[in-house]
Backbone as CSV, one residue per row, in Angstrom:
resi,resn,N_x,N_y,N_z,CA_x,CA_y,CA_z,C_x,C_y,C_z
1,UNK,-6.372,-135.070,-124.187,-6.017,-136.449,-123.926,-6.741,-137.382,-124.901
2,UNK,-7.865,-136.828,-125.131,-8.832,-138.027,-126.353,-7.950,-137.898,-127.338
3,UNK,-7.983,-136.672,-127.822,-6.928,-136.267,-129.108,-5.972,-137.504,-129.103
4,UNK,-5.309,-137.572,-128.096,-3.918,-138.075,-128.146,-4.020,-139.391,-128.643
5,UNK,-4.836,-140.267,-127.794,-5.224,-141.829,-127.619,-5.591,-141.984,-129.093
6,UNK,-6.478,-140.717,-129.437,-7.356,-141.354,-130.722,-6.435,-141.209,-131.826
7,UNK,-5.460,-140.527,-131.830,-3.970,-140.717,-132.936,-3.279,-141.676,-132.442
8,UNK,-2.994,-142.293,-131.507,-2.195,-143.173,-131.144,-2.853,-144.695,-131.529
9,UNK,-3.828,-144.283,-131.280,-4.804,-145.871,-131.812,-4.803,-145.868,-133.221
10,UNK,-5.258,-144.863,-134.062,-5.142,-144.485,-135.827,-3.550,-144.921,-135.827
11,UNK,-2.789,-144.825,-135.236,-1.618,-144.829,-135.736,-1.008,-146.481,-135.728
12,UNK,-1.398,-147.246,-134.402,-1.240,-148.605,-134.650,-1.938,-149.468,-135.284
13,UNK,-3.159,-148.522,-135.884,-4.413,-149.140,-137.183,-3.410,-148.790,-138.516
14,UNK,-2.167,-147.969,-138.689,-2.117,-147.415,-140.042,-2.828,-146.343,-140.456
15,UNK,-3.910,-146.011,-139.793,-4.219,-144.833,-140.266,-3.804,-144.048,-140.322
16,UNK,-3.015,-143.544,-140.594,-2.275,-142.105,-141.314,-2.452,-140.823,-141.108
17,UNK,-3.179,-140.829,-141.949,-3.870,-139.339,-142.647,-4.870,-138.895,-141.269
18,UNK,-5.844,-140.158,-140.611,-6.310,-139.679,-139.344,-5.154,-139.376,-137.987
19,UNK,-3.994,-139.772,-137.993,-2.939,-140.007,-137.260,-2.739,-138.449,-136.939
20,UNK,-2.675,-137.978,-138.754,-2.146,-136.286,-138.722,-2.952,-135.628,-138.194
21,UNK,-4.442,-136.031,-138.614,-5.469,-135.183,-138.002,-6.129,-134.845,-136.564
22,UNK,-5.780,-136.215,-135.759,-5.775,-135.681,-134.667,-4.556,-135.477,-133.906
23,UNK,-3.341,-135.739,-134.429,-2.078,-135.291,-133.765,-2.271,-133.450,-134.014
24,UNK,-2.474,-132.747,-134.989,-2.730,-131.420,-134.741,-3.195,-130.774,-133.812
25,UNK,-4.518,-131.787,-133.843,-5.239,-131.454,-132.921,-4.622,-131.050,-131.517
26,UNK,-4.158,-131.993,-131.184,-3.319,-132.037,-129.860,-2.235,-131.189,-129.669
27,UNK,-1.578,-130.853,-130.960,-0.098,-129.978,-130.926,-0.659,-128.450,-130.860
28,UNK,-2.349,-128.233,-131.419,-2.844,-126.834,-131.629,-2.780,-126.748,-129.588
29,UNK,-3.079,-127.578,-129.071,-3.015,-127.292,-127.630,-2.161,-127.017,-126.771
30,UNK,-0.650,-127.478,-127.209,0.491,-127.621,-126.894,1.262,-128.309,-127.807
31,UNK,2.903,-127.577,-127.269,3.660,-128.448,-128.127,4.017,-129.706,-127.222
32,UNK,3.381,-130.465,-127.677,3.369,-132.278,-127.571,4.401,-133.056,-128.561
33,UNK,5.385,-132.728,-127.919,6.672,-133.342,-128.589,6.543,-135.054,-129.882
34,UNK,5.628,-136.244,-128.404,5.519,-137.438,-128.750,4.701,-137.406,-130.173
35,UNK,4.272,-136.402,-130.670,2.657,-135.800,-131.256,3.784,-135.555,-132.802
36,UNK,4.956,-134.282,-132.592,5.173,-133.652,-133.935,6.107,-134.847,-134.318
37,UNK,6.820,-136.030,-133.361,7.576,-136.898,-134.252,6.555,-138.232,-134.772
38,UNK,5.251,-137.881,-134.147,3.979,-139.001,-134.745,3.532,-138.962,-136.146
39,UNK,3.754,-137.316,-136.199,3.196,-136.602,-137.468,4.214,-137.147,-138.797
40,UNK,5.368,-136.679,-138.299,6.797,-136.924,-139.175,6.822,-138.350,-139.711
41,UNK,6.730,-139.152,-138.675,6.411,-140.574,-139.069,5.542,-140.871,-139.808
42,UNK,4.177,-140.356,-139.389,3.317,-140.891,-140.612,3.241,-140.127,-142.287
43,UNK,4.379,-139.119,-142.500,4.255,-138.393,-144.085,5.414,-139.570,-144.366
44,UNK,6.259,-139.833,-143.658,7.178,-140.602,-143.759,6.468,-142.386,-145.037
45,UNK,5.510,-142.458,-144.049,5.099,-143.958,-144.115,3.856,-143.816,-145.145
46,UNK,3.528,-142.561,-145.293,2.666,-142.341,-146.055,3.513,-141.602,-147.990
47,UNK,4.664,-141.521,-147.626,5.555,-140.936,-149.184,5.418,-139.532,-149.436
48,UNK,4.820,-139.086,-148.461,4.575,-137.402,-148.273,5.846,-136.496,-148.031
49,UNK,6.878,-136.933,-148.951,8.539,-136.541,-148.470,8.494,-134.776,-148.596
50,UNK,7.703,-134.109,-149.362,7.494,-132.735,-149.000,7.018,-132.236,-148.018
51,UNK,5.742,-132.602,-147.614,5.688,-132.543,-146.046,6.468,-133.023,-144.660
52,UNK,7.014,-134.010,-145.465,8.084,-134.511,-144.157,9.155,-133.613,-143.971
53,UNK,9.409,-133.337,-145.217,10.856,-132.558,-145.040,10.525,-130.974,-144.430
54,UNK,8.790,-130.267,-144.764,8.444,-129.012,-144.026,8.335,-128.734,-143.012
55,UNK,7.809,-130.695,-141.999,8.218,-130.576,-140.667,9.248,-130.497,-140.319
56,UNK,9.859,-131.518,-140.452,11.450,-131.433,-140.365,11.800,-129.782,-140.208
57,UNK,11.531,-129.310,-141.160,12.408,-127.640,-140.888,11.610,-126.878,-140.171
58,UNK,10.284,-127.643,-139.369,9.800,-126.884,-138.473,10.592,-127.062,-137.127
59,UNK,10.592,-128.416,-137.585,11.127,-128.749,-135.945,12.910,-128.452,-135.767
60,UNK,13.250,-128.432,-136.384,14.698,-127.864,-136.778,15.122,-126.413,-136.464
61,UNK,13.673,-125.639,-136.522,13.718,-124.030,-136.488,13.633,-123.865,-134.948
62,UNK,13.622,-124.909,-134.139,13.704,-124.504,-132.794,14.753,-124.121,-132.499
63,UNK,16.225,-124.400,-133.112,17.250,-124.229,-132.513,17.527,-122.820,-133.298
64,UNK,17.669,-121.867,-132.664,17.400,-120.647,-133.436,18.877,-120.348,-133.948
65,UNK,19.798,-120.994,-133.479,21.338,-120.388,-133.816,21.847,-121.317,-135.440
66,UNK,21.212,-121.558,-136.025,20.945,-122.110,-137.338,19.945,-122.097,-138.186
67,UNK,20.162,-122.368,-139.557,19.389,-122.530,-139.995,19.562,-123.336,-141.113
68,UNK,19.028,-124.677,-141.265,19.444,-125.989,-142.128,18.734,-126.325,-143.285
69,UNK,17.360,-125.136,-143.488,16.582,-125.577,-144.702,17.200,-125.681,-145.637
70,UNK,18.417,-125.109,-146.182,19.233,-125.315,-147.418,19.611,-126.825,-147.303
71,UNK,20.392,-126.482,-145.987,21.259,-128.024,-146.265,20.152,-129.528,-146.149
72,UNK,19.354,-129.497,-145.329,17.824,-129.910,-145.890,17.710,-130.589,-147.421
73,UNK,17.287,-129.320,-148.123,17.306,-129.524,-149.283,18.278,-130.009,-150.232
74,UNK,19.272,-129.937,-150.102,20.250,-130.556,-150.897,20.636,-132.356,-149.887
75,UNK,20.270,-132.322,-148.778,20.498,-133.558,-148.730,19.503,-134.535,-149.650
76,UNK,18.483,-133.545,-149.143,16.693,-134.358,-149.963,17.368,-134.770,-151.468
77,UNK,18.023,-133.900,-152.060,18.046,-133.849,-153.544,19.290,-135.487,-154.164
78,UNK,20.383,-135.040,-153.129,21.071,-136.238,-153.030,21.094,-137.665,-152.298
79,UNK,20.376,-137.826,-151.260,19.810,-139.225,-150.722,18.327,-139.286,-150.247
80,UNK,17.578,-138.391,-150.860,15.842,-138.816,-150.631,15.846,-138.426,-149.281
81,UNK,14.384,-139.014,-148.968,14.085,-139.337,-147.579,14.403,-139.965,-146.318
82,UNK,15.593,-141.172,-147.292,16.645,-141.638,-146.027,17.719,-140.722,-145.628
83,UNK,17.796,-139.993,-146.226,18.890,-139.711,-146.048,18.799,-138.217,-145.352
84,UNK,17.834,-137.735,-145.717,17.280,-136.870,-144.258,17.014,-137.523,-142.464
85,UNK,16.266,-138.456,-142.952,15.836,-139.203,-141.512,16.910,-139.409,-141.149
86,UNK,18.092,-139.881,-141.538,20.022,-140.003,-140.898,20.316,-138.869,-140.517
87,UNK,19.850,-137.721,-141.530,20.463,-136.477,-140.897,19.463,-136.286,-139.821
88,UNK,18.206,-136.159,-139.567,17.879,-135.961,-138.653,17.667,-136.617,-137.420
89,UNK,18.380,-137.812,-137.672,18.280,-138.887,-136.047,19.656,-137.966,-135.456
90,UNK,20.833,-137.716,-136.666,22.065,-136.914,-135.963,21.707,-135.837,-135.444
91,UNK,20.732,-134.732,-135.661,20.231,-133.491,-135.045,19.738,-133.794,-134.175
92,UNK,18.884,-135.005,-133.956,18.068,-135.051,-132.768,19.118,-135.473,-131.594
93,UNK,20.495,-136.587,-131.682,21.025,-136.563,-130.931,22.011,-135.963,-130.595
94,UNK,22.106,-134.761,-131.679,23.197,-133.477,-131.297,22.305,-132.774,-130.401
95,UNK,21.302,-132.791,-130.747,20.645,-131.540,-129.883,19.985,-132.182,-128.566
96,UNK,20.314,-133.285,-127.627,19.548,-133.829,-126.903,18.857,-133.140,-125.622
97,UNK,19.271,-131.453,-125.826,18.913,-130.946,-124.640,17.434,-129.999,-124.710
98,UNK,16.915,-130.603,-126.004,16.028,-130.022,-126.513,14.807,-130.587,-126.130
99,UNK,13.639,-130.255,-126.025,12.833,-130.988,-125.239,11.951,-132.329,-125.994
100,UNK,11.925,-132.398,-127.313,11.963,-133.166,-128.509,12.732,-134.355,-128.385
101,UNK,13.600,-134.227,-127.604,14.510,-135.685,-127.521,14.866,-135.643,-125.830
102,UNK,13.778,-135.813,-124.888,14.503,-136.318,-123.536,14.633,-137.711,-123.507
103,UNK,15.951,-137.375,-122.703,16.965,-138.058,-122.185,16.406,-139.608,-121.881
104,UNK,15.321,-139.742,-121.488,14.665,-140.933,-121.197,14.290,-141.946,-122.143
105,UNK,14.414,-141.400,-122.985,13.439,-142.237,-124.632,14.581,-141.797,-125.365
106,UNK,15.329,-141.518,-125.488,16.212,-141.251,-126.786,16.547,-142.272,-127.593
107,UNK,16.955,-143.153,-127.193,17.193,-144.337,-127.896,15.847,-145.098,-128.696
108,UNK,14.737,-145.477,-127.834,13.867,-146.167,-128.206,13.409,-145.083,-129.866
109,UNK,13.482,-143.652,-129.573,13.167,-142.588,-130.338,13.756,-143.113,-131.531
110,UNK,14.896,-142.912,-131.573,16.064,-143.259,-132.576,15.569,-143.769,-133.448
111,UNK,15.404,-145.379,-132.796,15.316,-146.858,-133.239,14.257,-146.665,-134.342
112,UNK,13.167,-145.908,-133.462,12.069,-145.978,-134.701,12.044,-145.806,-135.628
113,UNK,12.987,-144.555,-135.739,13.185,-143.661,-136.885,14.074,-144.426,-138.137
114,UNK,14.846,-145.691,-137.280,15.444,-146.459,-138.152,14.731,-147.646,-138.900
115,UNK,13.820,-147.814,-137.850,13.220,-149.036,-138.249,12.309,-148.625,-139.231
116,UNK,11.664,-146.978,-139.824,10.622,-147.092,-140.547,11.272,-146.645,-141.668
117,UNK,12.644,-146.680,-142.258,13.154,-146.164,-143.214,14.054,-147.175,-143.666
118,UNK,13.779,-148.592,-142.867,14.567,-149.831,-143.175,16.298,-149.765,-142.361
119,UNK,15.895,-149.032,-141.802,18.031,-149.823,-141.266,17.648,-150.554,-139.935
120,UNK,16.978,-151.254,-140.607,16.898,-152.651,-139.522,17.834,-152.966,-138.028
121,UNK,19.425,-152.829,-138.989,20.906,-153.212,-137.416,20.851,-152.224,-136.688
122,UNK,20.918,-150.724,-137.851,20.888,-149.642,-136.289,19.898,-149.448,-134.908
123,UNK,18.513,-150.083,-135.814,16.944,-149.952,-134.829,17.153,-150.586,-133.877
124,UNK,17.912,-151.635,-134.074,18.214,-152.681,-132.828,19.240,-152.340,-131.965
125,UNK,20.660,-152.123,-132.956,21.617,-151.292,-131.915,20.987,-150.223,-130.836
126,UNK,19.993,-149.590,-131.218,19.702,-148.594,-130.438,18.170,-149.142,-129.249
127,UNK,17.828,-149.965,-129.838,16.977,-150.737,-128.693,17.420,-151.292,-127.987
128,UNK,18.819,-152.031,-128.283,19.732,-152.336,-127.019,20.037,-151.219,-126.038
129,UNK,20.826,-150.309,-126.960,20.785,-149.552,-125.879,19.673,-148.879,-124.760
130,UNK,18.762,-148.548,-125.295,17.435,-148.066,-124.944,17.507,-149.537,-123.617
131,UNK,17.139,-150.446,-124.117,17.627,-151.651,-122.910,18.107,-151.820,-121.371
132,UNK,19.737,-151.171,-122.470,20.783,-151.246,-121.315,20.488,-150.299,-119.992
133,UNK,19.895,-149.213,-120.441,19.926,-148.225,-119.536,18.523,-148.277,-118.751
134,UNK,17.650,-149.246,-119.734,16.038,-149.037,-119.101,15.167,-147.636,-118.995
135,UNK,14.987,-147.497,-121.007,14.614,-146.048,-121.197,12.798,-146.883,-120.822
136,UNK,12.061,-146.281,-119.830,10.718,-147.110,-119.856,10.011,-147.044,-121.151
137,UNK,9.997,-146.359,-122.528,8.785,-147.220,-123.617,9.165,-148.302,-123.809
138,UNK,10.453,-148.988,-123.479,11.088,-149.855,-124.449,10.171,-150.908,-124.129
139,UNK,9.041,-151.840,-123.208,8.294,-152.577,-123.317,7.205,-152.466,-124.718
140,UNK,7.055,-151.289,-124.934,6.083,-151.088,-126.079,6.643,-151.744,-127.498
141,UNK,7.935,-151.927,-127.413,8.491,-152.623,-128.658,7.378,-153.423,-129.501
142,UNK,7.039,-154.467,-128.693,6.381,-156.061,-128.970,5.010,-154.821,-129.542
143,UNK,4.430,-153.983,-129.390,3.047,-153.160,-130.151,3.367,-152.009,-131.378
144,UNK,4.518,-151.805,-131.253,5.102,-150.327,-131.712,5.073,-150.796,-133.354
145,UNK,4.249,-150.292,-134.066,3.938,-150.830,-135.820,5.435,-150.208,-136.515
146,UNK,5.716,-149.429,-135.550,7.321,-149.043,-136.165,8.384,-149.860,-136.481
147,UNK,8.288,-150.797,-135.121,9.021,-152.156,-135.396,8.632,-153.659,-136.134
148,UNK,7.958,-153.226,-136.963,6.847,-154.750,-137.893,7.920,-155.298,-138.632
149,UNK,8.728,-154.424,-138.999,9.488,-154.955,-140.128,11.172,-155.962,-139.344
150,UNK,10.822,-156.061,-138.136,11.790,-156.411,-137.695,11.207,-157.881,-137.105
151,UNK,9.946,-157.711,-136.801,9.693,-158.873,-135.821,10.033,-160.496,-136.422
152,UNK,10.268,-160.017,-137.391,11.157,-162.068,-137.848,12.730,-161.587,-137.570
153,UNK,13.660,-160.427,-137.251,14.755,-160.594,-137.386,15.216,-161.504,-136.025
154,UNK,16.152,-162.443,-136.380,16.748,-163.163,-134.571,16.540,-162.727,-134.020
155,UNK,17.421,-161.351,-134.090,18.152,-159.929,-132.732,17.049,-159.522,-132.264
156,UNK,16.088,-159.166,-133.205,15.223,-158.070,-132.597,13.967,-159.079,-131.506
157,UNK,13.865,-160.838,-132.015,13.145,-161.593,-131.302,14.091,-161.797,-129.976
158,UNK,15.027,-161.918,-129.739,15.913,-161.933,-129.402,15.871,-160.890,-127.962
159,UNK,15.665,-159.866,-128.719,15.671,-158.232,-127.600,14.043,-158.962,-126.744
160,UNK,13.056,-159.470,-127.610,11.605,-159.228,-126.623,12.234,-160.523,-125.923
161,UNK,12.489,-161.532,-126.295,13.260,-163.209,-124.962,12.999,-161.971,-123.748
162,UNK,14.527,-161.697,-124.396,15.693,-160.902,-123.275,14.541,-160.158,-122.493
163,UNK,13.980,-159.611,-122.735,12.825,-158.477,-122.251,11.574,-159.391,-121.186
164,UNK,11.202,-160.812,-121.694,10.197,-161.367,-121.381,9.144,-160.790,-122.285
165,UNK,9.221,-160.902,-123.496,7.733,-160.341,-123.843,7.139,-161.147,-125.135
């Protein structure tokens, strides 16, 4: 549990590189789902697109009736790092029965993933939804460093009104 807090706090400091280090920590104990998409995020935010993309095909290798490191790689080669994180917000919500994406957070999940790779409309489309249904992180919006890049957009001031926050 220290583990956890003390990456979660590194992580709304920016710290990074400590983010990874004690998110391991925590995943060497269990697989802590909130933990391997903490990790992903921060190679993400940190330009570590080789490591991002090794998690990625870690976490990808759960579904054992595939195997996507090729196609992986050739997306990497033709749209970078965005263009993985698209493919992989679509895996995560093809595969929603996976324990990596419950049902409860899926959306707010999403959003993030949009908001730290810049697609600003979708992060929000999907915080609405996250909204509509009342996935409970969605109060964390107004703290979540995932969403920084949004907090001048209308919509997204707009979503905390709507929210009270």
């Amino acid at each position: 549990m220290m583990n956890a807090l003390s990456a979660l706090c590194y992580y709304h400091n920016a710290e990074y590189n400590k983010t990874i280090e004690e998110s391991r920590k925590v995943h060497e104990l269990g697989n802590d789902y909130h933990t391997i998409l903490r990790i992903l995020k921060c190679y993400v935010k940190l330009g570590m697109d080789k490591e991002a993309i090794g998690h990625i095909k870690n976490i990808v290798s759960i579904e054992a009736s595939s195997n996507n490191h090729e196609l992986i790689d050739k997306i990497y080669q033709k749209s970078g790092i965005e263009g993985i994180i698209n493919w992989f917000i679509d895996w995560m919500l093809f595969n929603k029965s996976i324990k990596i994406m419950s049902t409860n957070s899926i959306n707010y999940r999403i959003a993030s993933f949009h908001a730290i790779i810049g697609n600003s409309q979708e992060a929000i489309e999907y915080l609405e939804r996250g909204i509509e249904i009342g996935e409970y992180p969605m109060p964390r919006i107004n703290i979540n460093p995932d969403f920084n890049d949004l907090r001048t957009d209308p919509k997204f001031i707009a979503l905390l009104t709507r929210m009270r926050l």
